[in-house]
Backbone as CSV, one residue per row, in Angstrom:
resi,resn,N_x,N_y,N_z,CA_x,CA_y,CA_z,C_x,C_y,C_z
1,UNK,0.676,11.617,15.161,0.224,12.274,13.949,1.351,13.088,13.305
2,UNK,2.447,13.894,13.857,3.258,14.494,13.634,4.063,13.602,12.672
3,UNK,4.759,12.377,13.049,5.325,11.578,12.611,4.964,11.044,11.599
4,UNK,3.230,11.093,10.918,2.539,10.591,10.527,2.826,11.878,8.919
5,UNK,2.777,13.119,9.343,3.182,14.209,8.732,4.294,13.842,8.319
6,UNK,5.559,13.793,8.887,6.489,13.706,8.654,6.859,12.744,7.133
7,UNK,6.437,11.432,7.420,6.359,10.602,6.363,5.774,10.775,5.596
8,UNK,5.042,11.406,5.859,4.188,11.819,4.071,5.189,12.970,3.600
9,UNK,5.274,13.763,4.150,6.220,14.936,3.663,7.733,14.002,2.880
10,UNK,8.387,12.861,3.194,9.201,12.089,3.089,8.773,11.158,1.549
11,UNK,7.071,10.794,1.736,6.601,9.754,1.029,6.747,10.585,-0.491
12,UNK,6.399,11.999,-0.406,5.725,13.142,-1.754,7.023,12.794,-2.459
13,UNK,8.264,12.472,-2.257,9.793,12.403,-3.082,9.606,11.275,-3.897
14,UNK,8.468,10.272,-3.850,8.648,9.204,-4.060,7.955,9.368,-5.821
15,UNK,8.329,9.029,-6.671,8.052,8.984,-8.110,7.047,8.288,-8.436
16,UNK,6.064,8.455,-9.335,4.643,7.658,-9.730,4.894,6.821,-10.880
17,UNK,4.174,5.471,-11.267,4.256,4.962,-12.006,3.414,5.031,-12.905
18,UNK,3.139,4.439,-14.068,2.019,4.656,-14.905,1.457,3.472,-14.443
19,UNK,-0.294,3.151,-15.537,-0.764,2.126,-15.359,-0.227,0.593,-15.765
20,UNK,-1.011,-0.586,-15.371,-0.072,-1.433,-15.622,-0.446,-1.977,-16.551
21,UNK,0.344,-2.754,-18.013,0.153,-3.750,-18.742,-0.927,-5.049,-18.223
22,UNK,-0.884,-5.752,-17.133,-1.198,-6.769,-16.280,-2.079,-6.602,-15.360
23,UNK,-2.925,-7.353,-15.160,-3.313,-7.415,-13.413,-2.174,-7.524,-12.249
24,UNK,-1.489,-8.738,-12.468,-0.268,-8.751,-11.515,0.465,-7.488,-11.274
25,UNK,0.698,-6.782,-13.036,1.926,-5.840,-12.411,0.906,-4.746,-11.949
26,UNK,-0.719,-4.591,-11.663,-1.164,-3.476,-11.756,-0.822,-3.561,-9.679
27,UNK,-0.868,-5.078,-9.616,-0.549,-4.999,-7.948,0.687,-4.671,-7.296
28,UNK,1.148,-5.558,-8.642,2.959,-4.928,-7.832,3.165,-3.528,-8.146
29,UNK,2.971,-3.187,-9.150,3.439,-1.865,-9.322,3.117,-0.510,-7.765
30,UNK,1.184,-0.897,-7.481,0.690,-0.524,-6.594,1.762,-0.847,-5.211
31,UNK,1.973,-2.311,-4.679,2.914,-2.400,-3.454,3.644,-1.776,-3.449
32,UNK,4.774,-1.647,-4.521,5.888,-1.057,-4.559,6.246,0.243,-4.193
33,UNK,4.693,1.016,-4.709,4.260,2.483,-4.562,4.121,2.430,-2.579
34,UNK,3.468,1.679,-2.328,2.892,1.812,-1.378,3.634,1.800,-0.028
35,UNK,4.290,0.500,-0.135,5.509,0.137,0.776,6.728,0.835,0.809
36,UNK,6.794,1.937,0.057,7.971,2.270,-0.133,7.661,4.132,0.397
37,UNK,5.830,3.883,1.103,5.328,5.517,1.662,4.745,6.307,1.039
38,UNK,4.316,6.189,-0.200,3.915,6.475,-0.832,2.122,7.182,-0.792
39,UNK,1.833,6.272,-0.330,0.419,6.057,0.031,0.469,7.549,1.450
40,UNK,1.528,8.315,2.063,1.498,8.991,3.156,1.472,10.534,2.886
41,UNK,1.276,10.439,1.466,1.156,11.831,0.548,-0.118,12.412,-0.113
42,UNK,-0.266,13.280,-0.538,-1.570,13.289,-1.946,-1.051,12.950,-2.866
43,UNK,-1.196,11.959,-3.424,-0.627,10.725,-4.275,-1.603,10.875,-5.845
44,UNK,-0.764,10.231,-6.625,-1.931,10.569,-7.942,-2.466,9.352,-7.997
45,UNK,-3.619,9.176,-7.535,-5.010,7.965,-7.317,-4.908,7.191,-8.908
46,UNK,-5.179,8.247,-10.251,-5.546,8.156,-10.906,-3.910,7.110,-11.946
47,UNK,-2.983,6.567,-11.330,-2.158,6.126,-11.669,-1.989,4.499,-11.225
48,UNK,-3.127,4.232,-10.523,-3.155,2.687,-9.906,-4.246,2.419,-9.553
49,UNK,-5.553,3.269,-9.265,-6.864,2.978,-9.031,-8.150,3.176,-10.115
50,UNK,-8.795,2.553,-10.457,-9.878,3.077,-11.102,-10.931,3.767,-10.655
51,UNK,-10.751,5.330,-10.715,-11.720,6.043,-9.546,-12.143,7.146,-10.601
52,UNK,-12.997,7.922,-10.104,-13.268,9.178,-10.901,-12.858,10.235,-10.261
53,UNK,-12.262,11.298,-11.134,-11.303,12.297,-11.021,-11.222,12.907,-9.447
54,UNK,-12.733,12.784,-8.979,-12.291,14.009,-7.536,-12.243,12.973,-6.573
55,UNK,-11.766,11.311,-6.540,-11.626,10.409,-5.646,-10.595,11.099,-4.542
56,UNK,-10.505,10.882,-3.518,-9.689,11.005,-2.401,-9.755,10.169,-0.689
57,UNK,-8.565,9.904,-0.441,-8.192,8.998,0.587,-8.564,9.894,2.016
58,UNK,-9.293,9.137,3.048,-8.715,9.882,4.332,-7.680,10.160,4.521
59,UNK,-7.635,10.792,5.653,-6.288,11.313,6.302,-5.695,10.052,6.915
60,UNK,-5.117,8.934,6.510,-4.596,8.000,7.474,-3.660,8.252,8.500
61,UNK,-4.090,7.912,9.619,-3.501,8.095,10.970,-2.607,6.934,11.453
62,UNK,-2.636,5.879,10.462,-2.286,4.478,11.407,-1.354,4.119,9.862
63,UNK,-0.858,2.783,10.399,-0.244,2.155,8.893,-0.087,0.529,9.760
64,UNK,0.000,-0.053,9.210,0.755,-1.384,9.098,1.843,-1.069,8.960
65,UNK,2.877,-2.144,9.563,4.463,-2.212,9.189,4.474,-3.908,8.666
66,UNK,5.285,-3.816,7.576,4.543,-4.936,6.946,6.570,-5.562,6.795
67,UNK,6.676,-7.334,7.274,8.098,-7.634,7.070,8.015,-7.945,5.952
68,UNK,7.238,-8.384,5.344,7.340,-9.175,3.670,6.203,-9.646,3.322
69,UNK,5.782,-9.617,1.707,4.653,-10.064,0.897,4.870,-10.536,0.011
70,UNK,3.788,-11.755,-0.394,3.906,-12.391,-1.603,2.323,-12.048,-2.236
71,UNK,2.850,-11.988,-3.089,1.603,-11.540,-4.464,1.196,-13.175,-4.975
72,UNK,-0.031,-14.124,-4.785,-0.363,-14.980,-5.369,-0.928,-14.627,-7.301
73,UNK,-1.344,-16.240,-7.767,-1.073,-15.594,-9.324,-3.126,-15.037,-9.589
74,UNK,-3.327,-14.518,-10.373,-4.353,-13.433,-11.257,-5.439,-14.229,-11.114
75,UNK,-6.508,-14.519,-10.547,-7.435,-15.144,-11.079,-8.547,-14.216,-11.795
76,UNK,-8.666,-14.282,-13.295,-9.643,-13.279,-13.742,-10.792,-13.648,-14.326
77,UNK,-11.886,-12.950,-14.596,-13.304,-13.567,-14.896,-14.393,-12.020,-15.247
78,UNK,-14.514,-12.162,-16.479,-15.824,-11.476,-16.487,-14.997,-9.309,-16.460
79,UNK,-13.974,-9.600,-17.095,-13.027,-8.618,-16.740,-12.279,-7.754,-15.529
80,UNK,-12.634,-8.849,-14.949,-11.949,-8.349,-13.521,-11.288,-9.159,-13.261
81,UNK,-10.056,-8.703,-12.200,-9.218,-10.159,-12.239,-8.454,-9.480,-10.130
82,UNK,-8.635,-10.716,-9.629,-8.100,-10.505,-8.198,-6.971,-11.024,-7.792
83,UNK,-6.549,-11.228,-6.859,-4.625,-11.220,-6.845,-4.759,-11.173,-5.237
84,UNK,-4.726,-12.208,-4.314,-4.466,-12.455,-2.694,-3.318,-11.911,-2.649
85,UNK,-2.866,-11.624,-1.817,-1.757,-10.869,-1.560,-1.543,-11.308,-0.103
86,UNK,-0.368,-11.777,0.640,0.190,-12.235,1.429,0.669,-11.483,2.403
87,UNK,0.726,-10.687,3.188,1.366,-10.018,4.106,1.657,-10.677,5.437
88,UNK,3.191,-10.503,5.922,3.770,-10.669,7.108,3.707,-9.246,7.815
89,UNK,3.800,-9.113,9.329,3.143,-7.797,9.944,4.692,-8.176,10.983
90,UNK,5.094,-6.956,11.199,6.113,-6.706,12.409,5.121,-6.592,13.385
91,UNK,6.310,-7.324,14.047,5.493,-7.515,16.093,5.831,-6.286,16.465
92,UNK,4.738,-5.871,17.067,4.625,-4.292,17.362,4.484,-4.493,19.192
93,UNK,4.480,-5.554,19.874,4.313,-5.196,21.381,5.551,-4.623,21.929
94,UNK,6.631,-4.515,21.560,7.587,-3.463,21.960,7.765,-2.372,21.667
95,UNK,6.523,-1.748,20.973,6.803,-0.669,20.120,5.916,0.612,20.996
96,UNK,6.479,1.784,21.220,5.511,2.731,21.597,4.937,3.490,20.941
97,UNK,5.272,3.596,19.470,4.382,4.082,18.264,2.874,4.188,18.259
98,UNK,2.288,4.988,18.697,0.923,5.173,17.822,0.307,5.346,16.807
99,UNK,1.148,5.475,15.669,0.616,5.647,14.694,0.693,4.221,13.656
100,UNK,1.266,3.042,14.362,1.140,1.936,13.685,0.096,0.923,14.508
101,UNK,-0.769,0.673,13.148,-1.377,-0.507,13.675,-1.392,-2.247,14.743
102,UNK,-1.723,-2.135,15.565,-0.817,-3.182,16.680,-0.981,-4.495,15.699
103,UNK,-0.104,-5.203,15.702,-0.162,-6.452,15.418,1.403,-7.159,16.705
104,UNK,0.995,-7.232,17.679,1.700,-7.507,18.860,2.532,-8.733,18.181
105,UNK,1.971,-9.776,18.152,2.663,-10.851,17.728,3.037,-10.897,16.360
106,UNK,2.972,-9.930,15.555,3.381,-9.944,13.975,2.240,-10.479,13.153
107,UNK,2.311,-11.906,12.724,1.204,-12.381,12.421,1.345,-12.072,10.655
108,UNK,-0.452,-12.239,10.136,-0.597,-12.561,8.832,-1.490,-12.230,8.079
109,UNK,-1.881,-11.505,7.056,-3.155,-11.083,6.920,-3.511,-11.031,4.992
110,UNK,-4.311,-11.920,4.307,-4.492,-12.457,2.940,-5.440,-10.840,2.868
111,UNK,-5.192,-10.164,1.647,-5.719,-9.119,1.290,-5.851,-9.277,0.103
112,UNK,-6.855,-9.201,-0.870,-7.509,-9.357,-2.174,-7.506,-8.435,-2.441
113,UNK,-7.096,-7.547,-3.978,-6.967,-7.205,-4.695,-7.360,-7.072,-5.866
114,UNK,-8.277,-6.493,-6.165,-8.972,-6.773,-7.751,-8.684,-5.477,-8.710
115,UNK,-8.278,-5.693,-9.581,-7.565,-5.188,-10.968,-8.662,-5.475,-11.953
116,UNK,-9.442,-4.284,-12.742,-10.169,-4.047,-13.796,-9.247,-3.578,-14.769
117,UNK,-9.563,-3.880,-16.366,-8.786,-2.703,-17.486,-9.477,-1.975,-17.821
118,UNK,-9.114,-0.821,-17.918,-9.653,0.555,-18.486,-8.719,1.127,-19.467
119,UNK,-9.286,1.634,-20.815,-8.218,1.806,-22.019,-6.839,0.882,-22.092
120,UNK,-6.576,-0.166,-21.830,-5.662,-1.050,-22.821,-4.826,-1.371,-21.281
121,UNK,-4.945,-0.376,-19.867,-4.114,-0.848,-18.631,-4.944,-1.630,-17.844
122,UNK,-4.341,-2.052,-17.028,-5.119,-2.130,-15.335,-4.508,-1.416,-14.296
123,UNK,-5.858,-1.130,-13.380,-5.235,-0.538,-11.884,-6.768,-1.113,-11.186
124,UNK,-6.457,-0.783,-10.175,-7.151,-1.696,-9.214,-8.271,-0.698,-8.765
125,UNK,-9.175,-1.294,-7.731,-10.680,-0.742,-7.445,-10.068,-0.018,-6.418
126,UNK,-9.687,-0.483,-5.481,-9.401,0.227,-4.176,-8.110,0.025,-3.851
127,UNK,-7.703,0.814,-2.939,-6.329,0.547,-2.261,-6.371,-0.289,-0.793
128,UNK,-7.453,-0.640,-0.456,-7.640,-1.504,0.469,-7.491,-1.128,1.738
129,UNK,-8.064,-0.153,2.270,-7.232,0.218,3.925,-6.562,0.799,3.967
130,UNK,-6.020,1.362,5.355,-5.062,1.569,6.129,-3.779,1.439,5.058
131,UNK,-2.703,2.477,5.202,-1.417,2.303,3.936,-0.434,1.366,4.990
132,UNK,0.190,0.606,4.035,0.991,-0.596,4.156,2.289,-0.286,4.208
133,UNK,3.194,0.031,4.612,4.611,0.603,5.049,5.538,-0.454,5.209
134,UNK,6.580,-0.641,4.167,7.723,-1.438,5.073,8.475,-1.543,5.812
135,UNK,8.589,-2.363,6.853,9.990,-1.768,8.020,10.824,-1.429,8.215
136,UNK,11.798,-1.635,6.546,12.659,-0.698,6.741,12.453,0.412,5.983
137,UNK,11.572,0.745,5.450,10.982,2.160,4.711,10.502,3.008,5.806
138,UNK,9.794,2.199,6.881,9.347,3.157,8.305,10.568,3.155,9.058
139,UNK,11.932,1.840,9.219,13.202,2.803,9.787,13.842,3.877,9.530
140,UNK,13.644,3.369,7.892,14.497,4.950,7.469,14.181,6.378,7.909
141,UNK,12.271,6.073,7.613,11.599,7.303,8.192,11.733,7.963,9.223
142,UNK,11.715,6.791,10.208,11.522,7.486,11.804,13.127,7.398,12.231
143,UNK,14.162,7.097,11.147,15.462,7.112,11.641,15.963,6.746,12.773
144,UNK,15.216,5.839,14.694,15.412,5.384,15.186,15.129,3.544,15.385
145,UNK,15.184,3.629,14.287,14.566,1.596,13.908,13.250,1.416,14.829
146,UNK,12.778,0.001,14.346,11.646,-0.460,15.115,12.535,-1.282,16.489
């Protein structure tokens, strides 16, 4: 949990984006935020999610360490539009970390994404889980590599 502190205290440096033109960019914009620790702070919700003002995240204790993602393309309908999202997971059975989610063998996990517009942007319904961390965004963090 300390460590867990730590990175958020690390993540708060990280700059916010506005909403997005796109569904796509409302996802990338969101990863980019996310993977890069973002998500390990009190974060401004109201810059990538469609929530009402007093929305707020648990305390996440855990994260994914994620090696790489691909964003598939927009399928939209009825003003909503969803976006699979691809994630590769670092093999965590050598790892003594508790605060990352095990994915021992690395592995793979399709996460959907749905992007509504509200006034002329999009941002998405939820942030989906557990925050998504990249491996080398969590080396830098924990400054002793995975």
């Amino acid at each position: 949990m300390k460590k867990l502190i730590f990175l958020a205290a690390l993540g708060a440096a990280l700059s916010a984006q506005a909403a997005a033109p796109t569904p796509q960019a409302a996802v990338e914009q969101f990863l980019k935020f996310e993977l890069e620790g973002g998500r390990l702070q009190s974060w401004p919700f109201q810059h990538y999610l469609a929530v009402a003002p007093g929305y707020d995240e648990p305390g996440w204790d855990q994260v994914h360490v994620v090696e790489s993602w691909k964003a598939g393309p927009a399928r939209c309908e009825a003003g909503r539009c969803k976006v699979t999202v691809s994630f590769s997971y670092t093999a965590t059975e050598k790892l003594g970390a508790e605060q990352v989610i095990p994915h021992p063998g690395g592995g793979t996990e399709q996460v959907e994404y749905v992007a509504v517009e509200r006034g002329g942007q999009w941002l998405l319904e939820s942030s989906n889980g557990a925050p998504r961390i990249a491996r080398a965004t969590m080396e830098k963090m924990l400054k002793d590599g995975l």
